[in-house]
mmCIF file as gemmi writes it, N, C-alpha and C atoms, coordinates in Angstrom:
data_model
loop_
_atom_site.group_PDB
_atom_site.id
_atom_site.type_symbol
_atom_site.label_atom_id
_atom_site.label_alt_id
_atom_site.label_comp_id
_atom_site.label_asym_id
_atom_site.label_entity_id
_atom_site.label_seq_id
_atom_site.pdbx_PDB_ins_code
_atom_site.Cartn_x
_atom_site.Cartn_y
_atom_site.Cartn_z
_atom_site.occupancy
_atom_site.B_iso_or_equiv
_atom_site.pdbx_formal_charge
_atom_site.auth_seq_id
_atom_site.auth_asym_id
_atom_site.pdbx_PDB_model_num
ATOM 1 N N . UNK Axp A 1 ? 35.426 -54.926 66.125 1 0 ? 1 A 1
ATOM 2 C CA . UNK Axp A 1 ? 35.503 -56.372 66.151 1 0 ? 1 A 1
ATOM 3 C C . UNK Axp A 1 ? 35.433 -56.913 64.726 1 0 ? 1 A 1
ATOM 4 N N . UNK Axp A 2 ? 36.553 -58.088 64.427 1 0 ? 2 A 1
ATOM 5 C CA . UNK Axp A 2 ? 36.461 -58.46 62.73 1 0 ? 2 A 1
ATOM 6 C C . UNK Axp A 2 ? 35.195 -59.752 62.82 1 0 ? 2 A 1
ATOM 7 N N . UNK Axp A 3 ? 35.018 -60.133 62.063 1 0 ? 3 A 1
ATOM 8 C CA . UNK Axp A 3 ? 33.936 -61.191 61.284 1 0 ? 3 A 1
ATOM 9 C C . UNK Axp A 3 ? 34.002 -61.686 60.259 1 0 ? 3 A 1
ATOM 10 N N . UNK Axp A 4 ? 33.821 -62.941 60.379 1 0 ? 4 A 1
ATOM 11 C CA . UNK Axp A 4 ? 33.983 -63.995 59.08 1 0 ? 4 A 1
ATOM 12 C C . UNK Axp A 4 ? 33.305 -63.225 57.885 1 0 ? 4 A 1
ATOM 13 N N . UNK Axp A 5 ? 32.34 -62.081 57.949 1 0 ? 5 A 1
ATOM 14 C CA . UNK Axp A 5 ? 31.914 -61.514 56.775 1 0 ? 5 A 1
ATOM 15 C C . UNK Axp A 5 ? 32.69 -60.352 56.249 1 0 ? 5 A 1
ATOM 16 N N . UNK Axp A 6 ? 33.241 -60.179 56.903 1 0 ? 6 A 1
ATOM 17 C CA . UNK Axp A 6 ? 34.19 -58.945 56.723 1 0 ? 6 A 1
ATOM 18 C C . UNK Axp A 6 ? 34.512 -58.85 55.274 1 0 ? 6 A 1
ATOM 19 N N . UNK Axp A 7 ? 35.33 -58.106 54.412 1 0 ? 7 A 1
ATOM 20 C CA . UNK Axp A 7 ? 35.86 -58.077 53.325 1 0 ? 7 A 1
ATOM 21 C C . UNK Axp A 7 ? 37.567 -58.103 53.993 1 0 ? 7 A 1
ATOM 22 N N . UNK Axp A 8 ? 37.989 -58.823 53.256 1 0 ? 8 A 1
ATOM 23 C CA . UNK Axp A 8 ? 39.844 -58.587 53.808 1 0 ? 8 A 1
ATOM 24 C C . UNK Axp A 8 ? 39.959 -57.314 53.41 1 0 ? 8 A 1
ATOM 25 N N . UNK Axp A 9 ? 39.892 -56.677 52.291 1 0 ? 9 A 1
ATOM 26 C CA . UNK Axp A 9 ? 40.657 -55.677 51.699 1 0 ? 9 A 1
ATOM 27 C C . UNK Axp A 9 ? 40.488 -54.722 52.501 1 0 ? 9 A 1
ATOM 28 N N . UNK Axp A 10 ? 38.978 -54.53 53.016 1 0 ? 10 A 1
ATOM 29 C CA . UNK Axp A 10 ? 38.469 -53.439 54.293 1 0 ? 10 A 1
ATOM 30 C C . UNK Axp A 10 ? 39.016 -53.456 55.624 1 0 ? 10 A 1
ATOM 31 N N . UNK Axp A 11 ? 39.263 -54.918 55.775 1 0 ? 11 A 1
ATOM 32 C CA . UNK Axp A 11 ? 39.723 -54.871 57.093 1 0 ? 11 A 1
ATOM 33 C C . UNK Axp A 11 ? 41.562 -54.369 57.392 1 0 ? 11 A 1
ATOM 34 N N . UNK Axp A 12 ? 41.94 -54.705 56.166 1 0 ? 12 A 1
ATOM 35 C CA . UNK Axp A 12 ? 43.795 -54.385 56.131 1 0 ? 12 A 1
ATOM 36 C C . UNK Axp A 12 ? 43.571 -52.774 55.769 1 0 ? 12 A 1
ATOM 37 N N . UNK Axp A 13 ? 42.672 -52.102 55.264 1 0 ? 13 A 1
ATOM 38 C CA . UNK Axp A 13 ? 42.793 -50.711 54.833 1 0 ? 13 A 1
ATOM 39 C C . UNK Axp A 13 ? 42.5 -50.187 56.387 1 0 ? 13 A 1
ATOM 40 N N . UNK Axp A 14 ? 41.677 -50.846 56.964 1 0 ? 14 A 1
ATOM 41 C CA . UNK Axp A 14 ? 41.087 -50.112 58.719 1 0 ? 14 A 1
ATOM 42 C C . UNK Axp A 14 ? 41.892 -50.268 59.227 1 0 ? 14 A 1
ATOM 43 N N . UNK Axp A 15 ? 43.001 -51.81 59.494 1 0 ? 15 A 1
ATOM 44 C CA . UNK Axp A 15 ? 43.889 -52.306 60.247 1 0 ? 15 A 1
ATOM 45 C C . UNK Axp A 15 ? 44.626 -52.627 59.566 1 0 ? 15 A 1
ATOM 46 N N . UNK Axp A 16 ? 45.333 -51.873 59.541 1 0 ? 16 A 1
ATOM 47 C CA . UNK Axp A 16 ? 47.158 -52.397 58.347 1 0 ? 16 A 1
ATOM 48 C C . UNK Axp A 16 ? 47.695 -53.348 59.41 1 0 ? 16 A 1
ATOM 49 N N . UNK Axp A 17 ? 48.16 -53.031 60.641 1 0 ? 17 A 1
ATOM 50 C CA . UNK Axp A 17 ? 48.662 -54.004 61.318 1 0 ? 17 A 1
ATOM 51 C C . UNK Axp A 17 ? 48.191 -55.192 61.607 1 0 ? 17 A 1
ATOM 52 N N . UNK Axp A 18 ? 46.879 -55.62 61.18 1 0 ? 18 A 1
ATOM 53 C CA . UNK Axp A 18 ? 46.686 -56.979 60.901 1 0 ? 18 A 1
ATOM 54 C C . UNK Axp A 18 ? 47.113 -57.864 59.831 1 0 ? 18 A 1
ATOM 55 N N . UNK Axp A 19 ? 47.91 -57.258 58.868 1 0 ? 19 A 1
ATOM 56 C CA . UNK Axp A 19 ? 48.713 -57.69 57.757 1 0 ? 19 A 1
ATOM 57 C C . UNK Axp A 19 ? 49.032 -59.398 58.254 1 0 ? 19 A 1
ATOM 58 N N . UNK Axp A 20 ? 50.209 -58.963 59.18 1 0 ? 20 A 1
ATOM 59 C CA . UNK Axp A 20 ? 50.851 -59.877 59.893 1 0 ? 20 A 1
ATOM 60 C C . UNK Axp A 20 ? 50.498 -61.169 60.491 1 0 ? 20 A 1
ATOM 61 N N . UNK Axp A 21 ? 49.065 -60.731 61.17 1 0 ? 21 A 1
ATOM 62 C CA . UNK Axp A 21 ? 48.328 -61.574 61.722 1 0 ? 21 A 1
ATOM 63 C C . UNK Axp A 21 ? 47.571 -62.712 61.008 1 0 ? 21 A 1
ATOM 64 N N . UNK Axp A 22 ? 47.508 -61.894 59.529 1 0 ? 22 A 1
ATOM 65 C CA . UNK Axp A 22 ? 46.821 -62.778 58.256 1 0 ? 22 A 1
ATOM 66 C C . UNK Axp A 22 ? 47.9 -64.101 57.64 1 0 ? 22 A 1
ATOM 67 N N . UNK Axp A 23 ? 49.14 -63.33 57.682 1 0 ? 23 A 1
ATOM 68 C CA . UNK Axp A 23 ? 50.387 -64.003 57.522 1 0 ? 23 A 1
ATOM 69 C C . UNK Axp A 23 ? 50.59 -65.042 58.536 1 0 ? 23 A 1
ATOM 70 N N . UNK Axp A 24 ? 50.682 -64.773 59.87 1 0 ? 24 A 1
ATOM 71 C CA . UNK Axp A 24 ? 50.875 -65.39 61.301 1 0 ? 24 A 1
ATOM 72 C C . UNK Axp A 24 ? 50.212 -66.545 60.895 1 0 ? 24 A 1
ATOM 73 N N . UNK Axp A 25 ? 49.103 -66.884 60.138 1 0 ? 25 A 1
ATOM 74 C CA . UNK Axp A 25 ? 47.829 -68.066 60.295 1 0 ? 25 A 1
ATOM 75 C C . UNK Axp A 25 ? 47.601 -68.417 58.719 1 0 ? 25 A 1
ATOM 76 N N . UNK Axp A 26 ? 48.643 -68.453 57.879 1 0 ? 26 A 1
ATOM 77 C CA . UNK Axp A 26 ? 48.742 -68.821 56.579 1 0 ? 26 A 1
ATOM 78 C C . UNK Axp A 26 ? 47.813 -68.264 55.259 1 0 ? 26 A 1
ATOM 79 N N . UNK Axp A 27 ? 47.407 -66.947 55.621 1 0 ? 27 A 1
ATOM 80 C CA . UNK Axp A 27 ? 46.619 -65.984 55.002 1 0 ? 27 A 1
ATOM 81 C C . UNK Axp A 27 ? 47.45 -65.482 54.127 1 0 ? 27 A 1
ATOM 82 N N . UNK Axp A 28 ? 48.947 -65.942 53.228 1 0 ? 28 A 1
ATOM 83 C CA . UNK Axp A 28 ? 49.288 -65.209 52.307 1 0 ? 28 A 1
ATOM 84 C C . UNK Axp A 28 ? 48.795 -64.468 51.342 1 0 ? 28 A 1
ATOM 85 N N . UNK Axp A 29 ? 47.727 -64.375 50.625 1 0 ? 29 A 1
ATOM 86 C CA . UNK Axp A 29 ? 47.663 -63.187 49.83 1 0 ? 29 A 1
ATOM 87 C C . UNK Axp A 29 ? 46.878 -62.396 49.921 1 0 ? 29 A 1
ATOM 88 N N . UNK Axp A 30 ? 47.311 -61.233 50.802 1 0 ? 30 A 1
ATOM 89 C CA . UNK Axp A 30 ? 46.935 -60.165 51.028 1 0 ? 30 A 1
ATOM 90 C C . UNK Axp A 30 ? 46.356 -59.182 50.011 1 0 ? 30 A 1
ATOM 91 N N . UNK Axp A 31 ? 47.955 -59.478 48.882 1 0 ? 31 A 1
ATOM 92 C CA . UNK Axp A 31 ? 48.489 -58.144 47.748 1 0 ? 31 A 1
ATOM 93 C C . UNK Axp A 31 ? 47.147 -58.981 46.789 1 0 ? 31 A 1
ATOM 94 N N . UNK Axp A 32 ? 46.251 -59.781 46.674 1 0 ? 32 A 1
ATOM 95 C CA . UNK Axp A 32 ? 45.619 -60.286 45.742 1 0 ? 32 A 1
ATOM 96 C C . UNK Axp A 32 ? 44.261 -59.658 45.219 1 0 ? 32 A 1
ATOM 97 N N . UNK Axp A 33 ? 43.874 -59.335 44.385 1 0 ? 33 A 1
ATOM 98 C CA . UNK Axp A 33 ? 43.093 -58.889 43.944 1 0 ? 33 A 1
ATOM 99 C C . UNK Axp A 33 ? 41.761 -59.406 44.741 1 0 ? 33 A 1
ATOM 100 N N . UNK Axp A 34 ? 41.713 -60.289 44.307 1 0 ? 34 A 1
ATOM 101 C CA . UNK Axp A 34 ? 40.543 -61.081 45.289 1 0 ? 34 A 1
ATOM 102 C C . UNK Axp A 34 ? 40.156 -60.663 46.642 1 0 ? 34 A 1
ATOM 103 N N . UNK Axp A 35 ? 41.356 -60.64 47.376 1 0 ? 35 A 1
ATOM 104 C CA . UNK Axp A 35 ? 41.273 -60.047 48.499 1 0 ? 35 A 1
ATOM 105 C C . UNK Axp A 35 ? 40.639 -58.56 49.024 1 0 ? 35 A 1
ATOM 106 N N . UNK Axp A 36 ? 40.438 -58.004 47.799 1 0 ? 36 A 1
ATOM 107 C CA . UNK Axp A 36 ? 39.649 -56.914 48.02 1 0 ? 36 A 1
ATOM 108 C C . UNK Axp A 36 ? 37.863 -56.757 48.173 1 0 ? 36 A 1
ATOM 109 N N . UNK Axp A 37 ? 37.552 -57.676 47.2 1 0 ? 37 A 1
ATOM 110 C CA . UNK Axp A 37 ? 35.96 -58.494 47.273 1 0 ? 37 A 1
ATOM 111 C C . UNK Axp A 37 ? 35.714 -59.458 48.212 1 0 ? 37 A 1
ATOM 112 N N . UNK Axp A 38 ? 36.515 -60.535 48.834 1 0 ? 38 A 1
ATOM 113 C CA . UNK Axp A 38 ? 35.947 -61.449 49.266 1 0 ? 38 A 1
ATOM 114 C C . UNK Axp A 38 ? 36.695 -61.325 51.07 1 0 ? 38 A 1
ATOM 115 N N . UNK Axp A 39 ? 35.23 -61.95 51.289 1 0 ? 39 A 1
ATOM 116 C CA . UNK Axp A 39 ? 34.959 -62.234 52.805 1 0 ? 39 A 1
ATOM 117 C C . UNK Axp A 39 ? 36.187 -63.029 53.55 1 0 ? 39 A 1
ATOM 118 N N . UNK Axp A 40 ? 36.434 -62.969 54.826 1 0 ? 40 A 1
ATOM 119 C CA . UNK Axp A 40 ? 37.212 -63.404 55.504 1 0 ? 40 A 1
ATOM 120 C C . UNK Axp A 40 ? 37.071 -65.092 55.205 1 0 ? 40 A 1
ATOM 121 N N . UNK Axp A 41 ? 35.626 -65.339 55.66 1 0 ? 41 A 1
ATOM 122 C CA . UNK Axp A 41 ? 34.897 -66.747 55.718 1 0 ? 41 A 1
ATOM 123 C C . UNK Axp A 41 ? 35.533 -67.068 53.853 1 0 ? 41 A 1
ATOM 124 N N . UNK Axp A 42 ? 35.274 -66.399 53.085 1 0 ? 42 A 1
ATOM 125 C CA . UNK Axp A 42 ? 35.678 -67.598 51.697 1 0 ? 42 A 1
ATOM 126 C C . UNK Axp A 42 ? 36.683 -67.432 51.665 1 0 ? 42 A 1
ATOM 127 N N . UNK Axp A 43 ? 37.785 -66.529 51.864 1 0 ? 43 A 1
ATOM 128 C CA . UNK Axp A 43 ? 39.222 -66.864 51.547 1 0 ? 43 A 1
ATOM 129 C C . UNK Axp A 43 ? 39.658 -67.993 52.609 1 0 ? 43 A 1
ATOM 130 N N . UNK Axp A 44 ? 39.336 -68.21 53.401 1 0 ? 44 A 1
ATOM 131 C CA . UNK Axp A 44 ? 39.54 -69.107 54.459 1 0 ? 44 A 1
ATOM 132 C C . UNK Axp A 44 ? 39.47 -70.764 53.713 1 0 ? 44 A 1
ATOM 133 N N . UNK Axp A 45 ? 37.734 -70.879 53.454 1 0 ? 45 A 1
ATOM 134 C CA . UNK Axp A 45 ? 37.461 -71.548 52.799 1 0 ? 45 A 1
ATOM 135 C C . UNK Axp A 45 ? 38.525 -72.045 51.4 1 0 ? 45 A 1
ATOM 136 N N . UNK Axp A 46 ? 38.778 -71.2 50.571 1 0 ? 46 A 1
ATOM 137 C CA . UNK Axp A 46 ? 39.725 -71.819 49.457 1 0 ? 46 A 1
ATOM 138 C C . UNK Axp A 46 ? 41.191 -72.347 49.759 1 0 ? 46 A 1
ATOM 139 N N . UNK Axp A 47 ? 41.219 -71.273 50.888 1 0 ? 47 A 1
ATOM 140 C CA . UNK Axp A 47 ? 42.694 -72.042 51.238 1 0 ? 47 A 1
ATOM 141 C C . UNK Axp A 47 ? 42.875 -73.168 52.132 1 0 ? 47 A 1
ATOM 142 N N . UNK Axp A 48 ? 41.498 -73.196 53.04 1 0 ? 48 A 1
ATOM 143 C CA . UNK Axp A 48 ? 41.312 -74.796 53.778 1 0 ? 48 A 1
ATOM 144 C C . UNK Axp A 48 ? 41.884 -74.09 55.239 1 0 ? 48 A 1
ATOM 145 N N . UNK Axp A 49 ? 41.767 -73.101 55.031 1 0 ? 49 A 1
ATOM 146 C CA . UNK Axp A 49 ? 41.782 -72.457 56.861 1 0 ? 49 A 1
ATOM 147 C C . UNK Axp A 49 ? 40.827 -72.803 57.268 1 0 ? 49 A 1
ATOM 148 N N . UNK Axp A 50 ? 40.558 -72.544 58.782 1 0 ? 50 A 1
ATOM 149 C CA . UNK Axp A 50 ? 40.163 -71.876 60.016 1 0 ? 50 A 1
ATOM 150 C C . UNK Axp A 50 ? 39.768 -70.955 59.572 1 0 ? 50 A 1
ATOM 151 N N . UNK Axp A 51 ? 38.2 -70.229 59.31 1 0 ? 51 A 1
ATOM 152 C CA . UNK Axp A 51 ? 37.618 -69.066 59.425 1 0 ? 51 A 1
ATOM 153 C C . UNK Axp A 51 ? 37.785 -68.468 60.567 1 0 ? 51 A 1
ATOM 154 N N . UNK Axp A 52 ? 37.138 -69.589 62.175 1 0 ? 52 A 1
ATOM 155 C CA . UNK Axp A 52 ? 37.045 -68.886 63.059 1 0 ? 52 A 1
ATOM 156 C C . UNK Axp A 52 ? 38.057 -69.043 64.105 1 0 ? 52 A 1
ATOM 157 N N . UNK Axp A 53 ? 39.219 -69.677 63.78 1 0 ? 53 A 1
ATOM 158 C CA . UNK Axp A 53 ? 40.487 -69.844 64.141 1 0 ? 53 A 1
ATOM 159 C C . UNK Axp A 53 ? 41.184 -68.079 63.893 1 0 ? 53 A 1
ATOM 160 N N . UNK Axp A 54 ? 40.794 -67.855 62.271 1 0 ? 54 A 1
ATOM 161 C CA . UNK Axp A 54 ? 41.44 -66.293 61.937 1 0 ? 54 A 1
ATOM 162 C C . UNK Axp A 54 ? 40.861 -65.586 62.422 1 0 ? 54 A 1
ATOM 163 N N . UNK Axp A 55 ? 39.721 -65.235 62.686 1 0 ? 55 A 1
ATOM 164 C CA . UNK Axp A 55 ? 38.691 -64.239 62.979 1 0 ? 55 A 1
ATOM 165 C C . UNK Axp A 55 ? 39.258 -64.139 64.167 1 0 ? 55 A 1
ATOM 166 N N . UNK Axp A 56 ? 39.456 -65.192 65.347 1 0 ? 56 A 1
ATOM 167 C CA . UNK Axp A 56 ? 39.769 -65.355 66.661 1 0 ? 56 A 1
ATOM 168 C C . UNK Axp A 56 ? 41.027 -64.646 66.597 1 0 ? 56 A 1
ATOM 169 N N . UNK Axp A 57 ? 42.037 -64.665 65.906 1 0 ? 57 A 1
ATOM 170 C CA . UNK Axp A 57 ? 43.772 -64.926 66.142 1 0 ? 57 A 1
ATOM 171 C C . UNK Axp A 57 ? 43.302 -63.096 65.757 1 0 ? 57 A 1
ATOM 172 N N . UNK Axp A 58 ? 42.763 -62.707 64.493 1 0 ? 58 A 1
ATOM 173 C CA . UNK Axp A 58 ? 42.766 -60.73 64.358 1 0 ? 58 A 1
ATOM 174 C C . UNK Axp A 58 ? 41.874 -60.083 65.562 1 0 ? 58 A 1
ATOM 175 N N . UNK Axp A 59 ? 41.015 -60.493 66.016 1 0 ? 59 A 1
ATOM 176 C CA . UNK Axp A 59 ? 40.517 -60.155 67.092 1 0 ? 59 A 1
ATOM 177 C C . UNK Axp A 59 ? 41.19 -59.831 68.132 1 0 ? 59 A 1
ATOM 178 N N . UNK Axp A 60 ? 42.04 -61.002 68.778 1 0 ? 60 A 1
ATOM 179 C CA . UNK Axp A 60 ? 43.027 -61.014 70.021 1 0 ? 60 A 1
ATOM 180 C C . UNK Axp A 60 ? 44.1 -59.895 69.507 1 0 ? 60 A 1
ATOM 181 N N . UNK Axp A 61 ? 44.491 -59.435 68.368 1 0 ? 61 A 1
ATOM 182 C CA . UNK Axp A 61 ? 45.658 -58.938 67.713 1 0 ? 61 A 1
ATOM 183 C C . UNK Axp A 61 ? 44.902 -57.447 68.289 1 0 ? 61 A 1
ATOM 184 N N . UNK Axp A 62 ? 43.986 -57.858 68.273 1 0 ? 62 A 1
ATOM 185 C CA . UNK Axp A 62 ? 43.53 -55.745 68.153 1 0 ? 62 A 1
ATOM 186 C C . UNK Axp A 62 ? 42.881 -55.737 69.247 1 0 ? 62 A 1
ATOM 187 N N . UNK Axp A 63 ? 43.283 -56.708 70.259 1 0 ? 63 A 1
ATOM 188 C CA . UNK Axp A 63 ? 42.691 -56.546 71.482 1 0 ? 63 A 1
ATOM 189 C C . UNK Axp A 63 ? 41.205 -56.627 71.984 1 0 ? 63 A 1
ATOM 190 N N . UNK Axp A 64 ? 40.934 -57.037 70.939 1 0 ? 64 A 1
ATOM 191 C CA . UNK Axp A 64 ? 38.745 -57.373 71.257 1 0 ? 64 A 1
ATOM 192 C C . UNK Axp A 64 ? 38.839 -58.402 71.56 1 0 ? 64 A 1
């Protein structure tokens, strides 16, 4: 199950096929450095997402 604490970079290395899903919900930068340190919850935050809109949308993706 993913979580707003998650690290992105961990979660695309566990689940590559959530790539898409990050994309699907305006999560473009994947390839970003940043994205390797920071939590689901602050990239959300800078870009003015839905934390638990994303958390919800990779969850349903992987079937939890």
């Amino acid at each position: 199950m993913i979580t707003k604490d998650m690290i992105i970079g961990e979660v695309i290395n566990e689940h590559p096929e959530l790539v898409r899903t990050f994309f699907a919900n305006g999560m473009m930068c994947i390839g970003c450095p940043a994205s390797q340190g920071e939590s689901i919850e602050a990239a959300a935050q800078v870009h003015g997402l839905d934390g638990d809109k994303l958390v919800s949308a990779l969850n349903e993706a992987l079937g939890a």
